[in-house]
N, C-alpha and C positions, 0 to 999 in steps of 0.2 A: 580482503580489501578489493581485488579484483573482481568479483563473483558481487558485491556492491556495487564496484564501481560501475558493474555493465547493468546490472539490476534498474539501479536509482537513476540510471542516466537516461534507458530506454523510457521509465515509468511518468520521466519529467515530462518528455514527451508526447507520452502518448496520447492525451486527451486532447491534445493540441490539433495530431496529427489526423486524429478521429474525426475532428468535426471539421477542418479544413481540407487536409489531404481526400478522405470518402468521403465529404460532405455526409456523414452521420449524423441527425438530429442531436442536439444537446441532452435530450432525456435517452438516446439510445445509446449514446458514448457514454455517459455517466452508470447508463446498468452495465455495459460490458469492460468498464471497469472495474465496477463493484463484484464482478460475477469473476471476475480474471485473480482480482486482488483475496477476494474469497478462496476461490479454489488452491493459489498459491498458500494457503495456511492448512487447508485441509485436508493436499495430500501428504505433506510431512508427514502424518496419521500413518499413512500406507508405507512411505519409503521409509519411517523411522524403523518401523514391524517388523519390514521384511529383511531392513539391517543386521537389526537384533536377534533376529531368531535363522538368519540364513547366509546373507551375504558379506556382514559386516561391514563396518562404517568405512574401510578403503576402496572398496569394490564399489556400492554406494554413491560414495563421493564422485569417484572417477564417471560412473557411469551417468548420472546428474551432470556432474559440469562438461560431456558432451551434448547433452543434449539441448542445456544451456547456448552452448556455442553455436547448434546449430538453429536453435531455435531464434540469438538475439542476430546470427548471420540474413536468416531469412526475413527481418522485419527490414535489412537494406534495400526488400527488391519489392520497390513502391508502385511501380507502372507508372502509367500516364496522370492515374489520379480522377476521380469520380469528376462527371460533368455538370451544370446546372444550367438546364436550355430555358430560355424565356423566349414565348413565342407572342407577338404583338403584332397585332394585323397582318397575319398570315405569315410574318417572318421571324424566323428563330434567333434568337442572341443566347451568347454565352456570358452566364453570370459569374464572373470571378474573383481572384485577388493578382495583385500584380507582387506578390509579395508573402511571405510566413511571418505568424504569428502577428499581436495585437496590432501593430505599427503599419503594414499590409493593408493598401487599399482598394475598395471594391470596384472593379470596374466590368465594364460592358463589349462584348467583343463582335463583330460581326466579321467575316474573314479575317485581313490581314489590320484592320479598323478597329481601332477601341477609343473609349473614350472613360477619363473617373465620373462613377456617379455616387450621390449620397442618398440616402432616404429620410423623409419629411414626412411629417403631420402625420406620427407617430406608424411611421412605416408604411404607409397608403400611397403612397408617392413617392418615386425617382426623379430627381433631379439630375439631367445629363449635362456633364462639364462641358461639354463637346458636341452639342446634337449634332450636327452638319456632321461630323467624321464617319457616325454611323449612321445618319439618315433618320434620326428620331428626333420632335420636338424635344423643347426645355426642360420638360416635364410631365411625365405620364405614370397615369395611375397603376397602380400594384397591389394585386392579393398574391396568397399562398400556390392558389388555382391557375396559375397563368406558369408556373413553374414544373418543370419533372427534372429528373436526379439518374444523369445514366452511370451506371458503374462498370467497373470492369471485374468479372465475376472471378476471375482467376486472381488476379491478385488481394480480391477482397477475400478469397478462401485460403491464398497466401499466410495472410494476415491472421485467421482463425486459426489457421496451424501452427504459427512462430507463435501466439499466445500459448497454444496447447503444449508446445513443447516445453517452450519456457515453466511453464506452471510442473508438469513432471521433474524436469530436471531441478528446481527449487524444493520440488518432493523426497528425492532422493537426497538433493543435497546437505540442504538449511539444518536440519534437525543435526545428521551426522557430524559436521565439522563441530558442532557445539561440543558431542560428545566425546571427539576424537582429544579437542583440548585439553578434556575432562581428565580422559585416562594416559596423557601425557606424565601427570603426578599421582606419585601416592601418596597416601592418609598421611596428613602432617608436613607432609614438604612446604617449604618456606617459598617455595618459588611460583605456589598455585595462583597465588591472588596476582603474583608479578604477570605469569604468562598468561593468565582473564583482561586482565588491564591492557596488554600488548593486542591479545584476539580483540576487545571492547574499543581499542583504538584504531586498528583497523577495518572494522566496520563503518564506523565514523568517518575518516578519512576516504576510505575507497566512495562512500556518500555525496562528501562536501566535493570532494573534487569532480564526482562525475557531474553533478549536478550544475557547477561552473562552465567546465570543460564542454562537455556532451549538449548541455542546454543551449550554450551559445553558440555551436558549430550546426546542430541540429537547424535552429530558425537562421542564422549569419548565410550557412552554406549548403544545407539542405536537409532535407529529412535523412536520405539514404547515408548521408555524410556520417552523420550522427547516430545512427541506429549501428553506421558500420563500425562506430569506435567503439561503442558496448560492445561488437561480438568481438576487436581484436581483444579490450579489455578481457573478457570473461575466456579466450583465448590460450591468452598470458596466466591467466589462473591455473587453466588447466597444465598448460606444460611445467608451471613452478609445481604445483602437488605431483606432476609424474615425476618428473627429474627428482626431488626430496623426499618422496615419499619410502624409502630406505629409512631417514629417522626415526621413522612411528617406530621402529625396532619390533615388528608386529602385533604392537596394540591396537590394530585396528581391524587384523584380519576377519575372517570369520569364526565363527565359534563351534563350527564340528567344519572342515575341508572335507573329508569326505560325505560328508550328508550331500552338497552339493552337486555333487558326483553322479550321485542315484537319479535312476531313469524314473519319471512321472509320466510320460507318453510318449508313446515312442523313442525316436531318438533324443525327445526333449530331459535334461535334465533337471535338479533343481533350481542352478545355475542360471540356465537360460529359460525358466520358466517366472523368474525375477524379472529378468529383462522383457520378457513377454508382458507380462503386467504391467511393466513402465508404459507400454505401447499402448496399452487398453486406457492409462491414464489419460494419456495423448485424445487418444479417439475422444471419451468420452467428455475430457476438458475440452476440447474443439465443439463438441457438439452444446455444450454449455455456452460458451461464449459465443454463438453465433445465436442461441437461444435464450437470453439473457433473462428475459422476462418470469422465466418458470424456475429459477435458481430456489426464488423465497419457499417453493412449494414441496422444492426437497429439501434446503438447510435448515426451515423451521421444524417441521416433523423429525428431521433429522435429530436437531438442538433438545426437541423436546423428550424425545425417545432418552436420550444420552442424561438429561435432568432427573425423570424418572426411575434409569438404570442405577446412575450414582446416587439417588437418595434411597431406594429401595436397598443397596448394599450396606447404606450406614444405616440403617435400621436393622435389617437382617442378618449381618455380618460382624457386627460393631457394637461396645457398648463402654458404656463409662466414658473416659475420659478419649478415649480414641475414636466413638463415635461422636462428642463435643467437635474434636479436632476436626474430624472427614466434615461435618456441618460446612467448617469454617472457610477448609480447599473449598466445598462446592459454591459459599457464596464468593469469594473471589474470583473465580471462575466465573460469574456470573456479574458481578461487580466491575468487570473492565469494558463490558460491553456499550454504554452509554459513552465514554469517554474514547475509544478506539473510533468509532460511529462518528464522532464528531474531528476527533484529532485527524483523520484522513479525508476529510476532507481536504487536503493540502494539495494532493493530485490527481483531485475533480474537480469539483466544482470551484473550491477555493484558485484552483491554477488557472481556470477559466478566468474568472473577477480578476484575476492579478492580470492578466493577458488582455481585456478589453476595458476595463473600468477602471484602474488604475495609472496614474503621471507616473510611471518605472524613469524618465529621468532624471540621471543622477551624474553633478559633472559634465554634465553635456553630453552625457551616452545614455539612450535607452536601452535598459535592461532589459534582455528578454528574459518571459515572466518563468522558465522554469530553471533558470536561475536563482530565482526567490527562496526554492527550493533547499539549496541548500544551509538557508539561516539555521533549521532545524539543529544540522548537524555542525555547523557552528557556535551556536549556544552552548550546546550537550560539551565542545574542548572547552570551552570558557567555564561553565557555571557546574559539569559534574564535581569535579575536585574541591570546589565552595560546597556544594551541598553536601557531598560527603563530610566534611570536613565539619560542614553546619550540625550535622545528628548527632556526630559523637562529641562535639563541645557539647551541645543541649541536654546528650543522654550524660555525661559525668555533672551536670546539674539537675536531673531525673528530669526534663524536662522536654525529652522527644516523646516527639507523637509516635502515638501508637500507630500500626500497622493499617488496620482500621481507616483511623482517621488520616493518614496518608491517602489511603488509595480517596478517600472524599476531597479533602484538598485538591487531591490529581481532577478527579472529576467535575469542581465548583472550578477548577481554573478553563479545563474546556470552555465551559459556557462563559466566563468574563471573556475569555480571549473571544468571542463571535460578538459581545455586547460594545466591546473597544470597535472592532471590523464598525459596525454599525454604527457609533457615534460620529468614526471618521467620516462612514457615506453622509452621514447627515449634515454635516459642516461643508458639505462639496456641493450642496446643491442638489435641484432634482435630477439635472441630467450630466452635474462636472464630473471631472476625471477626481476619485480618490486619491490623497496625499500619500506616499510612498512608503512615507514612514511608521503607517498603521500597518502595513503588512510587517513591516520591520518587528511590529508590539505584538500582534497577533501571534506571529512565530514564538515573540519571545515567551507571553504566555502560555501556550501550551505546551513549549520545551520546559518551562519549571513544571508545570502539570504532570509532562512525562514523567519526570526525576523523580516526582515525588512518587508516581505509579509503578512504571515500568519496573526498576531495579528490585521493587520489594513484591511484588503478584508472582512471578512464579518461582522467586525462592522460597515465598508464603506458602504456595501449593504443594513444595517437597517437602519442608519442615512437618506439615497437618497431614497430607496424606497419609494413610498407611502405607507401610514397602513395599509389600504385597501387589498393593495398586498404584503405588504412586505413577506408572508407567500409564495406565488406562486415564487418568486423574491429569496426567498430564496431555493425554491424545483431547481429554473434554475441552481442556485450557486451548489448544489449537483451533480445535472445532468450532466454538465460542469466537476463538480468533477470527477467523472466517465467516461467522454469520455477521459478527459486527462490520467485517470490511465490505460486505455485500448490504446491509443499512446504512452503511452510507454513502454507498452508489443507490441506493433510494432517494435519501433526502437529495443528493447531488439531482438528481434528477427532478426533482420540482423546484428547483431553479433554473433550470432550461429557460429560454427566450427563443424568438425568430430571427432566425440568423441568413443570410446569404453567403455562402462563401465561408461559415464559421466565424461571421462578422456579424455584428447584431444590427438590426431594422430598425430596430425602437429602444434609444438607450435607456430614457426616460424609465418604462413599463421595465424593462430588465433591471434597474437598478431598484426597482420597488419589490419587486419580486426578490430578491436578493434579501433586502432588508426584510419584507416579511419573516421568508425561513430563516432566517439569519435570529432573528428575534425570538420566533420561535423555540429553536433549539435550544438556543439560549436558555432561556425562562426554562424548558423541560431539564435541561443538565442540573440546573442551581437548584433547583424542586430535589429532586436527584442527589445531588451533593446535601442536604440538609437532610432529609430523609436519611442518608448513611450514616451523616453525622450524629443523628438522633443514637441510633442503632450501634454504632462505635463500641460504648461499651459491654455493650451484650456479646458482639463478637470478638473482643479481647476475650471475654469470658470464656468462649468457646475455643479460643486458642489456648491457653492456658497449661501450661506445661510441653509445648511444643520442642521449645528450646533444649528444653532438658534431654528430651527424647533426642536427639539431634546429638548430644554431647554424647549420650548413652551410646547409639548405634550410628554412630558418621558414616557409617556403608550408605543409608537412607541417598546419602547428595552425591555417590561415589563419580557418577555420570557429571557432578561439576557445571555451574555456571550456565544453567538455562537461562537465567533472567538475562542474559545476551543475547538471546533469541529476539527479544522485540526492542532490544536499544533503535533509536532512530528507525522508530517503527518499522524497523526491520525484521521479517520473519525469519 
């Protein structure tokens, strides 16, 4: 819950603080979260390995949610905050907000001297509330060229390290605790599904509440305010797993203690030859996310390599009814990539819209937009126990969907929920503020979407894997994971507009652009979803006999409740 709660509270944020706090372009904040949100899936790959075969899931743990801590401590130290100088007839003004987040207006500074201005005639034009205060007419003309961006380099490289850490310590950590649940119970205990449901519910919660909590303190009372409750939160995580960590009763040690021991260089042992690798995580995630741009150029060849490796295995390795099965893991593994792509958009681009284009008041209080955020994890306490509840009424009438046609539903609901988004802009005008409550449908759609996806894709991928590989099968399902969260800090990123101050110049041309992509995806998901649908019972076919397999050798799932790895698109 706590390791959420710091997670989801900093993430609500950060696209926020990107484009406002560093004045970061809209399309450069959208790739370095796409590249941030990416990486955070891909190295579980590495911390899960090195658990497994060296340091075990309590070491691990422990050593993730330090770095966690010091990673979400370091995004409280904000600096002064990137500059935006306008220079007009030889004198320089500062372009700003008097204010965080949507509701923040832009205004004009000359010394101690400011004045609010708005932009017209489709951004070409400032209008100043105030010209006498700062010595400027009513109105003077504006391009992009008349503007520079000063930063402060130290804390802008601040900021690329508290990503980098945060992304390792998620490496270490996310994968571990799942497993740690796991081997909590043995085969047959009545209490496993109780204590998945307890882990499944606090993921959830530690979510809804940061995302409340941390959103509203974050823009109410500052950035640093907010950043700093994620690191006390992720804090508290850590001291409840040292203080408890006596329960695991050493289910989570290492699996040879002295291997650990042995010397690999010099004085360096196994031990701290883990720990060293976390660090090269570190580096090499910092140099990604200040590099955002070139991520595609490794995760595609990356993705593609990993397609090739697992289908050349099911051919060369596999046959009969176990290479049907391995077909099946790889196209679900491949299958959630469309629908992740889109469903994250929730803190890009979509938190942007919610933050500039959107009436958020409600009751007489506006909302700040990463607030919005946690309907997700609202919905999921409301409507998982219905859906549950829904399969197995359906299945003692044979009439639950198959597995299949699940994960297509999941993905035909991404694309309605962006077609609802769209209907709403269009009832609002070309340049009105969005009704509140399409964000409200938007969430809600794509949390049934999840339900129907999330819970069944990577129990689908341990059931079909082989045992053998289900471990490797499952690092592709991560990898996957992470190319998809880095396409969609793509698409996040061709809805970018011209913004000052991380306010926009021309609402009008933003909100068109908006609906474009919007429309876009859309139409590609539903394409997508019918096409699976089509294919449904081919790939039943290919699963076929999975179940069985599963009753036969239950060791297969011994590790327990992965598909809580992406509840509340949680890695």
């Amino acid at each position: 819950m706590w390791e959420r709660f710091s997670y989801y509270g900093m993430r609500g944020l950060l696209i926020i603080y990107l484009t406002q706090h560093f004045l970061f372009s809209d399309e450069r904040s959208t790739l370095i979260y796409g590249a941030y949100t990416a990486l955070v899936y891909v190295m579980t790959i590495i911390g899960g390995t090195l658990a497994d075969r060296y340091l075990g899931q309590r070491k691990a743990v422990t050593f993730g949610a330090i770095l966690l801590v010091l990673g979400h401590g370091m995004m409280a130290f904000e600096g002064a905050g990137s500059r935006e100088i306008l220079t007009f007839e030889g004198t320089e003004y500062e372009l700003t907000l008097d204010g965080r987040g949507g509701d923040a207006n832009q205004i004009i500074v000359l010394g101690d001297a400011q004045s609010r201005i708005e932009f017209a005639e489709g951004g070409t034009v400032i209008a100043v509330a105030d010209p006498d205060a700062v010595g400027l007419p009513a109105e003077i003309p504006f391009s992009s060229d008349m503007t520079r961006t000063v930063q402060e380099p130290l804390y802008v490289n601040i900021l690329y390290l508290a990503l980098a850490l945060i992304i390792a310590g998620v490496g270490f950590l996310k994968a571990n605790i799942s497993t740690i649940v796991g081997t909590l119970y043995g085969l047959g205990d009545p209490r496993r599904d109780s204590g998945f449901t307890l882990f499944y519910m606090g993921i959830n919660l530690g979510s809804f509440l940061s995302s409340v909590i941390i959103g509203y303190i974050g823009i109410a009372y500052g950035w640093a305010w907010g950043f700093g409750l994620a690191g006390v939160g992720m804090l508290a995580g850590l001291l409840t797993f040292l203080v408890f960590q006596g329960w695991l009763e050493g289910r989570a040690d290492p699996p040879d203690a002295e291997k650990l021991k042995q010397k690999v260089f010099g004085p360096i042992n196994v031990e701290w030859a883990c720990y060293l690798a976390g660090l090269g995580i570190i580096a090499i995630s910092m140099l990604a996310v200040m590099n955002p741009q070139y991520m595609g150029g490794i995760l595609g060849p990356l993705g593609l390599i990993m397609l090739i490796f697992l289908a050349g295995y099911a051919f060369l390795k596999t046959k009969g009814i176990e290479r049907r099965q391995m077909f099946a893991a790889i196209y679900f593994v491949l299958a959630q990539i469309p629908f992740w792509a889109l469903f994250e958009q929730a803190g890009s681009s979509l938190n942007l819209f919610t933050d500039r284009l959107v009436d958020r008041t409600m009751f007489g209080w506006s909302v700040p937009a990463p607030v919005f955020q946690s309907l997700n994890a609202g919905f999921i306490f409301i409507f998982a126990p219905i859906m549950a509840w829904l399969w197995i009424y359906l299945a003692k009438r044979n009439r639950n969907p198959s597995t299949p046609v699940k994960f297509a539903l999941g993905v035909l609901m991404a694309g309605l929920g962006f077609f609802a988004l769209v209907g709403g802009m269009g009832m609002s005008g070309e340049a009105g503020l969005t009704a509140v409550y399409f964000i409200f449908l938007i969430y809600f759609i794509h949390t049934m979407g999840e339900l129907m996806l999330s819970p069944v894709g990577l129990s689908a991928v341990t059931k079909l894997a082989p045992a053998r590989v289900v471990g490797m099968t499952m690092g592709a399902w991560f990898l996957y994971s992470g190319l998809s969260n880095f396409l969609a800090g793509v698409i996040a990123s061709t809805t970018g507009a011209e913004t000052i101050g991380g306010q926009l110049t021309d609402v009008a041309s933003a909100k068109a652009t908006y609906t474009d992509v919007y429309t876009q995806v859309g139409l590609i998901a539903v394409g997508i979803a019918v096409v699976m649908l089509l294919i449904s019972p081919f790939i039943k076919w290919l699963m076929a006999g999975a179940d069985q397999r599963m009753e036969s050798h239950p060791e297969d799932t011994e590790a327990g409740g992965p598909s809580m790895d992406r509840t509340s698109g949680a890695p």
